[in-house]
Phi, psi and omega in degrees: 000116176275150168265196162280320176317305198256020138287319164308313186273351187287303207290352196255344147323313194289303218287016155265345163322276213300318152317273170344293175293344199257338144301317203309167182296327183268033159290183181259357182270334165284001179256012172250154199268081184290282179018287181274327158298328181291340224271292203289343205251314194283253204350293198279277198300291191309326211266330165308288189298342158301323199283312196288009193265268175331352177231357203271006188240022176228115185265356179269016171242340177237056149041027171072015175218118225252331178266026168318284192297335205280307164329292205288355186268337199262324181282330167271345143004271170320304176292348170255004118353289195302325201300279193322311179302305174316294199305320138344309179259324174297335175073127158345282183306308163293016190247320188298323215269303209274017180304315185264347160309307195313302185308304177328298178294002182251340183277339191284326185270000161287304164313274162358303147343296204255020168257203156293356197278336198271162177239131169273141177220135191045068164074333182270122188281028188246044176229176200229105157272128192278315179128195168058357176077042149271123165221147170226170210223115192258014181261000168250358163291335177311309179333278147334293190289309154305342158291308192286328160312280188297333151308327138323299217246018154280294270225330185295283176323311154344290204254021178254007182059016156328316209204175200254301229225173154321142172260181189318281194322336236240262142005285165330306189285331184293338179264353169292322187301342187266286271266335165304320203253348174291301185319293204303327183293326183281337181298331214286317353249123196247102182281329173317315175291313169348292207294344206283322195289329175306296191278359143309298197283319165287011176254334170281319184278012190263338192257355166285326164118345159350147193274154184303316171290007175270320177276332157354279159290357167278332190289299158317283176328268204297328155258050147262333217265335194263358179268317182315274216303304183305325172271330185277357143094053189285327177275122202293152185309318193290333167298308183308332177280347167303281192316315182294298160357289171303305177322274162261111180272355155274015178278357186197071185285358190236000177232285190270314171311342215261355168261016180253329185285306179324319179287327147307329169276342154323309209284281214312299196286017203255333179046218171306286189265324182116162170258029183047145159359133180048347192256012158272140221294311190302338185262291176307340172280352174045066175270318254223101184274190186039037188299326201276000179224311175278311163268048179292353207276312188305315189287347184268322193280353156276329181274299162300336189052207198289348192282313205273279177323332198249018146226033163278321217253353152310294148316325113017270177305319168324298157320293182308296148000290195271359134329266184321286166348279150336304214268296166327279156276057165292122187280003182212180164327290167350277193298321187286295166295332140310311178302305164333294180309318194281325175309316172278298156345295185269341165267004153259331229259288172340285204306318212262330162287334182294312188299338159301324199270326202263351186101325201281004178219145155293125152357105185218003161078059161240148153318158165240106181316136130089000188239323188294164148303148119155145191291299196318285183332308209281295198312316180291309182294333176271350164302318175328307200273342156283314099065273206280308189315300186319290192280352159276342173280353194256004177308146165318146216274153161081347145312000000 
């Protein structure tokens, strides 16, 4: 006859196991990089009250429902957590293997785009609508999917010990391989991602060991390819006037200028500490348009001020910090160049929003990983940190 006592003890022995393997030095919950996770996770939650800031007095965007964005920014949160994890659990090799599944599929809802299914926003024809005010924007999934190709195909002869460096042959196929989702995204037309992705593919072949005249000649390549794209008048007038815009900021401060000048005036009136939470004049009065996705960079810098804006971009660094780490001990090519790749990404995609807000860069309609609104962005930068985890998991115990 058992008793209860030593029913109690049957049952309470595993689950000091199971706590035990979930401590050991090799589980996988000690093999991940909490830093960067908490860094990315204080990022994505703090950046919700910038968003309900900026949105919670405009009814003609939340339906008379003032915590709308703040919900749906904390639920896509939630979903790139969860996204990071699944990525996670799936483990590298199996992520290395599902790799050309990944591309097809990102190519085929970019190919969507450009049917009756895509919708335009903002000037670009590059979003997918669901209903239910659900949409996605598959060019930022491109993103991923050129990291991870090309890390692969960089990466194969490496790490099969075949060869010290990339071959010629290597190198081609990896740029044919960005260069399919790069062309459709440019028919949309989303020059922002272009560019984000033009500086991915040199930051992956410069961490592939790749010769040095290939990103040269990508450098050349690409400004013959944006003089071509200018004279021939492929880029819709409001970008060119972005660009005009950035050149000269008096040439239109009340038309193509005025959401970059607004935004200065915010970060500027914003000073040391900020005019606190909810109480900046520029965000409630909704002088500063797309404040919850392009320019969200303004509401930290009038309602928090420089103290505030320099621990957004603290956190950032944080993140990029433990990347490079990650990059650094990587045990094959692979790892190193996914890590590379997500590294660059999110520090120009970052460099360039903030530098939108400040006037020092042009407009180009991109997110501030992990800060902006918008499901795709969110979803997308935290498979990255699963990604970057996946590769830190395959290090030797005690690195």
């Amino acid at each position: 006859m058992t008793s209860y006592g030593s029913y109690r003890t049957v049952r309470l022995a595993p689950q000091r196991g199971s706590i035990a393997r979930a401590l050991a030095k090799d589980s996988p919950l000690r093999r991940m990089d909490w830093i960067m996770i908490l860094s990315a996770l204080a990022l994505s939650l703090g950046s919700s009250l910038l968003v309900w800031s900026a949105t919670r007095g405009r009814d003609s965007l939340t339906h008379g429902d003032p915590q709308y964005f703040l919900f749906r920014h904390l639920t896509n949160t939630l979903v790139g957590v969860v996204l990071c994890a699944v990525t996670v659990g799936i483990g590298t090799r199996r992520l290395r293997t599902a790799v050309p599944f990944v591309y097809v599929g990102v190519l085929l809802l970019l190919g969507a785009t450009l049917t009756p299914l895509g919708s335009t926003i903002n000037g670009a024809h590059s979003w997918i609508q669901f209903g239910g005010g659900f949409s996605l924007q598959p060019a930022e999934f491109a993103k991923l999917s050129i990291v991870m190709s090309m890390a692969v195909v960089l990466s194969a002869r490496v790490d099969a010990g075949e060869r010290e460096f990339p071959s010629s042959r290597s190198v081609v196929q990896s740029l044919a391989i960005a260069a399919v989702p790069m062309g459709v995204i440019m028919l949309m037309p989303d020059l922002g991602s272009v560019m984000v992705m033009g500086i991915v593919i040199m930051g992956v072949l410069l961490a592939s060991g790749a010769a040095r005249r290939w990103v040269f000649g990508l450098i050349g390549a690409g400004t013959v390819g944006a003089l071509v794209i200018w004279k021939l008048g492929v880029l819709s007038k409001y970008q060119i006037d972005r660009f005009a815009a950035f050149a000269n900021p008096s040439l239109d401060p009340a038309g193509v200028g005025y959401n970059t000048a607004q935004a200065r005036i915010a970060i500027g009136s914003g000073g040391l500490t900020g005019m606190g939470l909810f109480h900046g004049f520029q965000t409630t009065g909704q002088f500063v348009p797309e404040q919850q996705t392009d320019f969200v960079f303004s509401v930290a810098g009038e309602e928090l001020g420089f103290v505030g804006g320099l621990g957004l971009i603290a956190l950032l660094g944080v993140i990029l910090w433990r990347a490079c780490k990650i990059a650094r001990q990587a045990t094959d090519l692979y790892g190193t160049v996914l890590a590379a790749g997500v590294i660059t990404w999110i520090a120009f995609q970052a460099f360039e929003n903030i530098g939108m807000n400040l006037g020092i860069m042009p407009v180009a309609g991109i997110p501030l990983p992990f800060v902006s609104y918008g499901g795709s962005s969110m979803f997308a930068v935290w498979v990255a940190i699963g990604l970057l985890q996946s590769v830190r998991s395959q290090r030797p115990i005690g690195i």
